[in-house]
One Martini backbone bead per residue (centre of mass of N, CA, C, O) as a GRO file, in nm:
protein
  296
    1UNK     BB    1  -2.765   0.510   2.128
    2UNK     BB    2  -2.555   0.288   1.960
    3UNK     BB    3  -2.276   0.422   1.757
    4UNK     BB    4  -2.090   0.250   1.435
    5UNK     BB    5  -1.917   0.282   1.229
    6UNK     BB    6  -1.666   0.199   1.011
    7UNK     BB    7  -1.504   0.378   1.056
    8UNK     BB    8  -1.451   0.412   1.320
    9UNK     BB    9  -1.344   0.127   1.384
   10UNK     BB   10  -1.077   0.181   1.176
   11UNK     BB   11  -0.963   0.395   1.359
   12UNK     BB   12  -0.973   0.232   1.632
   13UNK     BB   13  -0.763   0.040   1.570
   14UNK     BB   14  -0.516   0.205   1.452
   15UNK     BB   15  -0.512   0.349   1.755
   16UNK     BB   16  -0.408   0.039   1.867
   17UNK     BB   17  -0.212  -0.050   1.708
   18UNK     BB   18   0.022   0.217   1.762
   19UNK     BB   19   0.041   0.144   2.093
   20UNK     BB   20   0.130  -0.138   2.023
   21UNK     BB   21   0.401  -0.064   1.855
   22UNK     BB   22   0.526   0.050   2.084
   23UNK     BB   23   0.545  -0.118   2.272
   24UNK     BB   24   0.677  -0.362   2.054
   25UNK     BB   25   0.980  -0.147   2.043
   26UNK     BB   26   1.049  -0.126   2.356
   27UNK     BB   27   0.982  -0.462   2.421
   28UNK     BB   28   0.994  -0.672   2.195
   29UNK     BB   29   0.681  -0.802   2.143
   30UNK     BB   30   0.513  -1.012   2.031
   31UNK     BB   31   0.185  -0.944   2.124
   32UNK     BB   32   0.217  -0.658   1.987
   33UNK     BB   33   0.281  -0.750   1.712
   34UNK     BB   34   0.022  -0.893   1.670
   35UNK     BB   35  -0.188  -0.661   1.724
   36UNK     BB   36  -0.087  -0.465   1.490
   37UNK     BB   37  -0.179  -0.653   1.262
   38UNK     BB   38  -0.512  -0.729   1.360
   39UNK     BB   39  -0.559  -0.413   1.316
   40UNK     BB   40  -0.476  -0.312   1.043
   41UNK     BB   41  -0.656  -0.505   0.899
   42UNK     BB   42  -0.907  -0.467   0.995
   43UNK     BB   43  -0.924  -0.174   0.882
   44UNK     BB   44  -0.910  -0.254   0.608
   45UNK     BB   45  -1.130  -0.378   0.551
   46UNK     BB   46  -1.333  -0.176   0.679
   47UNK     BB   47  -1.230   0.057   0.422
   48UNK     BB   48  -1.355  -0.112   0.201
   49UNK     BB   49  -1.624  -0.154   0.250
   50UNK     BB   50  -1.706   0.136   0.280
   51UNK     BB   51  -1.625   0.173  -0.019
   52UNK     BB   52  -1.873   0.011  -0.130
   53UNK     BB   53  -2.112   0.135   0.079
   54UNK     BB   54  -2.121   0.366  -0.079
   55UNK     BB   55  -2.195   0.252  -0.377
   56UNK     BB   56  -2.273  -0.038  -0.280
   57UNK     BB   57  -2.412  -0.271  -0.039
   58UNK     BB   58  -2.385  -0.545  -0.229
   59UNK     BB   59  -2.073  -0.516  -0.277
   60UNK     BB   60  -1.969  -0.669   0.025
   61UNK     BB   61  -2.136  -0.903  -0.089
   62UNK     BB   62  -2.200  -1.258  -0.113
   63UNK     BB   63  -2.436  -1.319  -0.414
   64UNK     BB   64  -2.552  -1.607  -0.268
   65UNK     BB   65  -2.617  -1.455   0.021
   66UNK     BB   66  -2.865  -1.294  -0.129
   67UNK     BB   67  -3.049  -1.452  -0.257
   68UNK     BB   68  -3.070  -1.671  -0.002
   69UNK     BB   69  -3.216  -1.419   0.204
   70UNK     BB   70  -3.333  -1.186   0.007
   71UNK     BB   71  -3.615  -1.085  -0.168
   72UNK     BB   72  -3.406  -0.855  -0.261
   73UNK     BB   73  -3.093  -0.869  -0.349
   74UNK     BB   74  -3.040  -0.585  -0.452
   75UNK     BB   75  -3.289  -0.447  -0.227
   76UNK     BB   76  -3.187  -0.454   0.086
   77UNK     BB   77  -3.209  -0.521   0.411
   78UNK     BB   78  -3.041  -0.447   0.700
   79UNK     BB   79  -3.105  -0.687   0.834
   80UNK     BB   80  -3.061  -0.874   0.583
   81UNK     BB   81  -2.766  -0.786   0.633
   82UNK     BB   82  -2.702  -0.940   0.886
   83UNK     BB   83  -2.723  -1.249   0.744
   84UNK     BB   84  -2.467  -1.167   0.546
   85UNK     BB   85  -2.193  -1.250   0.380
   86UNK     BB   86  -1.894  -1.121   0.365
   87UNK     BB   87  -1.649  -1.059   0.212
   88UNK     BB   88  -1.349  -1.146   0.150
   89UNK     BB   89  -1.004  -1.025   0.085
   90UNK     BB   90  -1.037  -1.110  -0.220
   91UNK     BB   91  -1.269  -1.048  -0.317
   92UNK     BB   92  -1.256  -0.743  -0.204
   93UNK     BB   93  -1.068  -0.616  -0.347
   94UNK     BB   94  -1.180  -0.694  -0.632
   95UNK     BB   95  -1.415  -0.518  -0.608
   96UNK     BB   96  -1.220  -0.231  -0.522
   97UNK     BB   97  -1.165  -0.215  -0.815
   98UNK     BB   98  -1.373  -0.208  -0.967
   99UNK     BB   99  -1.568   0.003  -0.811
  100UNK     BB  100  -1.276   0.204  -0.731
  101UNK     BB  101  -1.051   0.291  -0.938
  102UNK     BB  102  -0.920   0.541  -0.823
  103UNK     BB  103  -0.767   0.468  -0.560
  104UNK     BB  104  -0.555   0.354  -0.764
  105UNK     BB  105  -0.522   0.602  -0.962
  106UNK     BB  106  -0.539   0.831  -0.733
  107UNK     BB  107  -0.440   0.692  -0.443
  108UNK     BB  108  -0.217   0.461  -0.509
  109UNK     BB  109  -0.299   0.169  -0.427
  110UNK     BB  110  -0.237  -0.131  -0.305
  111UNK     BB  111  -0.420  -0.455  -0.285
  112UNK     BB  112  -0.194  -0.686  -0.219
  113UNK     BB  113  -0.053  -0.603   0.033
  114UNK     BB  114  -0.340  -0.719   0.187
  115UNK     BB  115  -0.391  -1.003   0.019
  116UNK     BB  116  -0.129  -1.074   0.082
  117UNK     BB  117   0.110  -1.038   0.340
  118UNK     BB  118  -0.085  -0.920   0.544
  119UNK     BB  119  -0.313  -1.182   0.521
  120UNK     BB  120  -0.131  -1.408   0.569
  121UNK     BB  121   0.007  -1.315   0.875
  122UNK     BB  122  -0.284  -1.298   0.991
  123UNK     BB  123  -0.333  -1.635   0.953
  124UNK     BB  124  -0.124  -1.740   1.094
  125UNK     BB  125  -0.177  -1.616   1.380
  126UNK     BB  126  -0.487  -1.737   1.405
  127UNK     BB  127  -0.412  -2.029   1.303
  128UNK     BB  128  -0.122  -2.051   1.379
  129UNK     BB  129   0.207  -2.153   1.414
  130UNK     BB  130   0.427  -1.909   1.430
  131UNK     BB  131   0.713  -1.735   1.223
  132UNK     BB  132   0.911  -1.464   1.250
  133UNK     BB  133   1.008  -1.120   1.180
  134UNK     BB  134   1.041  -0.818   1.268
  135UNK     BB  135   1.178  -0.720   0.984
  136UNK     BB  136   0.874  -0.816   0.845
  137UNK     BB  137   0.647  -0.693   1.032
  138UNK     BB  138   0.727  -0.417   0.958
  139UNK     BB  139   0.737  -0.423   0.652
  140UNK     BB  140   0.418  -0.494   0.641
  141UNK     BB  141   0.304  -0.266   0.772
  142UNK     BB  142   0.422   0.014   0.630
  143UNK     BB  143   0.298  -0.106   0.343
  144UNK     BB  144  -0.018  -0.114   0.486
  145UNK     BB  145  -0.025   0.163   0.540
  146UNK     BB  146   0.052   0.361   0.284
  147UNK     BB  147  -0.070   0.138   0.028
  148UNK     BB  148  -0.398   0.167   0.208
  149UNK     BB  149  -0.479   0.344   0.439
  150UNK     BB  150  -0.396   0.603   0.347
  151UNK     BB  151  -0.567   0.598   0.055
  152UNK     BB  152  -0.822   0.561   0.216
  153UNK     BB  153  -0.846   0.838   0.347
  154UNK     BB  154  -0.844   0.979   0.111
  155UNK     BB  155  -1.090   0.883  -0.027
  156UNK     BB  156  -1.319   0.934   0.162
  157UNK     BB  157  -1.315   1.213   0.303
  158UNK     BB  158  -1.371   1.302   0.661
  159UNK     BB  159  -1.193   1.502   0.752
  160UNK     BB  160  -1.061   1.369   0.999
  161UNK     BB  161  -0.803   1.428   1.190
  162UNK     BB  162  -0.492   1.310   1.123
  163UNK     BB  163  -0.195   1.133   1.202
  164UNK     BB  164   0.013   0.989   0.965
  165UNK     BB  165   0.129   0.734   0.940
  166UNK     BB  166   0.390   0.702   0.825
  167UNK     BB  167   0.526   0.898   1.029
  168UNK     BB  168   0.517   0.729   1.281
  169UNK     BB  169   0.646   0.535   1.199
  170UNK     BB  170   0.895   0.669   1.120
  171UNK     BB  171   0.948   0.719   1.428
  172UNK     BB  172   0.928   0.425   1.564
  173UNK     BB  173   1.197   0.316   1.392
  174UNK     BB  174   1.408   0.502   1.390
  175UNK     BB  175   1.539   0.613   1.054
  176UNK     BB  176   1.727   0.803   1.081
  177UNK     BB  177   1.946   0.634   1.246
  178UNK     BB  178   1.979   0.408   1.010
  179UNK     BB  179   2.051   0.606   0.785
  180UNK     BB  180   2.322   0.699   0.904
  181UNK     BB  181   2.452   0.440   0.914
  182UNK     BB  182   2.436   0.342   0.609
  183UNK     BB  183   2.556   0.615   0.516
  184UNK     BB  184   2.841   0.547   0.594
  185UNK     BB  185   2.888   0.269   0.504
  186UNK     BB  186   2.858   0.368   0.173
  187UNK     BB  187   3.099   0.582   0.160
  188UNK     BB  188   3.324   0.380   0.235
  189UNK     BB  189   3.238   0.202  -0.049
  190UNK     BB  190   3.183   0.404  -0.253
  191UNK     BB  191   2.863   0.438  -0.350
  192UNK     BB  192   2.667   0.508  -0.555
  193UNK     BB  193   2.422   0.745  -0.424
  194UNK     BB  194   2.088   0.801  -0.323
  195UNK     BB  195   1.814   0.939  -0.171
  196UNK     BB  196   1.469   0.849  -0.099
  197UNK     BB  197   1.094   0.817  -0.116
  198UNK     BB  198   0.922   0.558  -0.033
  199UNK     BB  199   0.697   0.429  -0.229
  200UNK     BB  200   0.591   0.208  -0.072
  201UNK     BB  201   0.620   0.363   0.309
  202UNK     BB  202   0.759   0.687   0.283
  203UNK     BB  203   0.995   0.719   0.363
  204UNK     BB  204   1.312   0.821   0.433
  205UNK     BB  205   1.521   0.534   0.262
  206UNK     BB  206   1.603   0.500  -0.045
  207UNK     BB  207   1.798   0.336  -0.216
  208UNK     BB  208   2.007   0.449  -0.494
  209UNK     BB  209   2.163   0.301  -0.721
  210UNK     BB  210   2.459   0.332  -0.912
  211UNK     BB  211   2.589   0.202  -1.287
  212UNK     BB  212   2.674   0.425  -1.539
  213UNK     BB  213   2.434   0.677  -1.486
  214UNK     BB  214   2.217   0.479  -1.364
  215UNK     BB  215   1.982   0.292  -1.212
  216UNK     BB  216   1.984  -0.058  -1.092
  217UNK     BB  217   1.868   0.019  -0.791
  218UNK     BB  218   1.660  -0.029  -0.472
  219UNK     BB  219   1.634   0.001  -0.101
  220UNK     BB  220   1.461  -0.023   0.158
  221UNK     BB  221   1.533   0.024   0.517
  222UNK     BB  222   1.228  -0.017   0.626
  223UNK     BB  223   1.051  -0.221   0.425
  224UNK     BB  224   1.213  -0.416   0.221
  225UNK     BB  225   1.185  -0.228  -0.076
  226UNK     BB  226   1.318  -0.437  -0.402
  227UNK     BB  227   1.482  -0.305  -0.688
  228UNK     BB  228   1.660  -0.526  -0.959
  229UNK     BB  229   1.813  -0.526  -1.195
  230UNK     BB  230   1.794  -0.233  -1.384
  231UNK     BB  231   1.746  -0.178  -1.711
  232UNK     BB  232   1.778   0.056  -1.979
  233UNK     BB  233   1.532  -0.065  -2.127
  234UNK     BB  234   1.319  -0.046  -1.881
  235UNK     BB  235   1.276   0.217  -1.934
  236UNK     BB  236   1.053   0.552  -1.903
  237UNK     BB  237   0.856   0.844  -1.988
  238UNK     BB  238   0.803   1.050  -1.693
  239UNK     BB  239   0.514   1.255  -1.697
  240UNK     BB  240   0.652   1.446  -1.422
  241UNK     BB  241   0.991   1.475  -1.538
  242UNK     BB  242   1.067   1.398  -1.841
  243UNK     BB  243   1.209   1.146  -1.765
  244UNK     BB  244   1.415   0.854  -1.863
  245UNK     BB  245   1.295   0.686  -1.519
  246UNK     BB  246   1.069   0.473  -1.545
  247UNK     BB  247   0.968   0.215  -1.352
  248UNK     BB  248   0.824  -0.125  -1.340
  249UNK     BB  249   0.641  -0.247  -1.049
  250UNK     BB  250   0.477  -0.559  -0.945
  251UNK     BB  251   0.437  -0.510  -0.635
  252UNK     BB  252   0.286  -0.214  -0.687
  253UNK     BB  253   0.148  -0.159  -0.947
  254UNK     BB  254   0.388   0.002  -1.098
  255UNK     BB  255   0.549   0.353  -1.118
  256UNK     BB  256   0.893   0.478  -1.066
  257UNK     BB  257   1.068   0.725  -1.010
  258UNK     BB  258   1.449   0.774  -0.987
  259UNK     BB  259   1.429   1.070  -1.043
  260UNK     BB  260   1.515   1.367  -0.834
  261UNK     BB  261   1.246   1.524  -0.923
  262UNK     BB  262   1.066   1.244  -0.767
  263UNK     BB  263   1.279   1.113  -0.532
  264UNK     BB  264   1.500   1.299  -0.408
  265UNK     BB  265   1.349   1.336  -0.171
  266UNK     BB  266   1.085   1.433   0.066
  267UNK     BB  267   0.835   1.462  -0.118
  268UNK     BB  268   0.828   1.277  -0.284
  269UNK     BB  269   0.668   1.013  -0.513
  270UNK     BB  270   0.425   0.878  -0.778
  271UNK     BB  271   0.251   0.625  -0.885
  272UNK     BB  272   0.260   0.511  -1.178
  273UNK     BB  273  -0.021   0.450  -1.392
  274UNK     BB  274   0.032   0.081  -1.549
  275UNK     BB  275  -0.010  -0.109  -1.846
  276UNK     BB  276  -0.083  -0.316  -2.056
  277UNK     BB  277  -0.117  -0.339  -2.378
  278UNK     BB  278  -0.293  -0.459  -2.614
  279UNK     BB  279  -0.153  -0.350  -2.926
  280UNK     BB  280   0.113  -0.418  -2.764
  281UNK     BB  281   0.443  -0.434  -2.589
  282UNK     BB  282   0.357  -0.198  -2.435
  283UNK     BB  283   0.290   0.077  -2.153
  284UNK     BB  284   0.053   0.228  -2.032
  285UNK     BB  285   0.061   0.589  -1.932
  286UNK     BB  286  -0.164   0.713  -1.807
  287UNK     BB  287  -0.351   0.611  -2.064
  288UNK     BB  288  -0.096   0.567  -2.238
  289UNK     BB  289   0.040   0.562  -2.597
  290UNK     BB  290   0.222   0.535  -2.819
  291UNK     BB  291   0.051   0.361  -3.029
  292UNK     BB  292  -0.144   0.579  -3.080
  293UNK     BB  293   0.008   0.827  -3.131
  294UNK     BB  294   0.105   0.689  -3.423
  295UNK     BB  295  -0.182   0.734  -3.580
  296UNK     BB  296  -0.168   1.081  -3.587
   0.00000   0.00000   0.00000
């Protein structure tokens, strides 16, 4: 008998696609970073289903086309289930917001990312005449890596050892050398800044400018990941160390700390979830708001 997980689909696919990335960052070949791109979305799709699958098999399919094909609904049979459309990537995402919260609150996952610009260069690819740079397919593999498969395996937790995806990444675009050249000329520039682990992609590569004694912007060397013009009244106080340097960025769906702290080292530091509070303007802080602390 021939068996394929979905997990295992997933994995195969992922090293498919690292195959491709070595070869098309070796010879710049448009061929292979297409491949990489759709060898990484397959892969986050299921992913997700398998996370919905783990919690209720009807919940990666669409409720329209269990009803009508299926005698129950509700508790469908295998066979039923392979007759029946599973859920596209806009819906895929909603539903494991909704029945897997733990993903993004505890394993950081960012579903946007999936959603947003890593599935619009799928149906490029796929359906139309496409036209990109090497430097945005890069930095959407990062974040679509980092922010999604990554914090998905760990979400599964199959046991199964494997080599972080950001690491090769990070080895694969060679930011070591990046790095070097960059902190050079901002040297030159003399510009205040730190190096940090960046939130997007995992890199050690997120450049932290300073002016006047806090953080005003970052932006990752690797992933193209940039929070601009961050003013001092943005800023919250960080959960994890105390300092008023936590700020929310919309890209991330989420917190990161520019203190050094838990930014600027290699250990990096994680997305602090954040949402706006009902009863005030102002964002509660894993699930903490100042607004209740004051009626205490």
């Amino acid at each position: 008998m021939i068996r394929v997980t979905l997990w295992e689909n997933a994995y195969d696919s992922i090293v498919h696609g690292l195959e491709h990335l070595e070869a098309a960052i070796e010879n710049d070949d448009a061929y292979d970073y297409k491949r990489v791109v759709l060898d990484f979305c397959h892969a986050a799709e299921l992913l997700l289903k398998e996370i919905l699958f783990r919690i209720d098999p009807i919940y990666a399919f669409d409720k329209n086309d269990l009803f009508k094909k299926c005698i129950d609904p509700l508790h469908p049979t295998i066979e039923e289930l392979y007759t029946c459309k599973s859920l596209e990537v806009n819906p895929l995402c909603l539903a494991v917001d909704k029945y897997a919260p733990e993903l993004k609150k505890k394993h950081n996952a960012n579903l946007k990312v999936f959603s947003g610009e890593a599935s619009k260069l799928r149906n490029k690819i796929q359906h139309f005449c496409y036209q990109s740079t090497v430097s945005e397919v890069r930095g959407i593999l990062l974040r679509l890596s980092y922010q999604l498969l990554c914090p998905a395996f760990s979400y599964l937790d199959t046991g199964k050892k494997y080599d972080p995806l950001e690491k090769q990444l990070y080895e694969a675009f060679s930011m070591e050398n990046v790095l070097e050249y960059y902190k050079g000329l901002y040297d030159k520039e003399k510009r205040d800044y730190s190096i940090g682990c960046c939130y997007a992609c995992g890199s050690y590569s997120l450049i932290i400018t300073y002016d006047g004694g806090y953080p005003t912007s970052c932006e990752c060397l690797a992933c193209k990941f940039v929070q601009e013009n961050i003013l001092e009244e943005d800023y919250r106080e960080c959960p994890e160390c105390g300092a008023p340097s936590l700020v929310y960025s919309e890209e991330l769906d989420g917190g990161l700390c520019l203190w050094y702290k838990c930014a600027n080292h290699k250990d990096g530091g994680i997305i602090i979830f954040m949402e706006m509070c009902d009863s005030c303007n102002d964002y509660k802080i894993e699930d903490n708001c100042l607004c209740t602390e004051k009626e205490y």
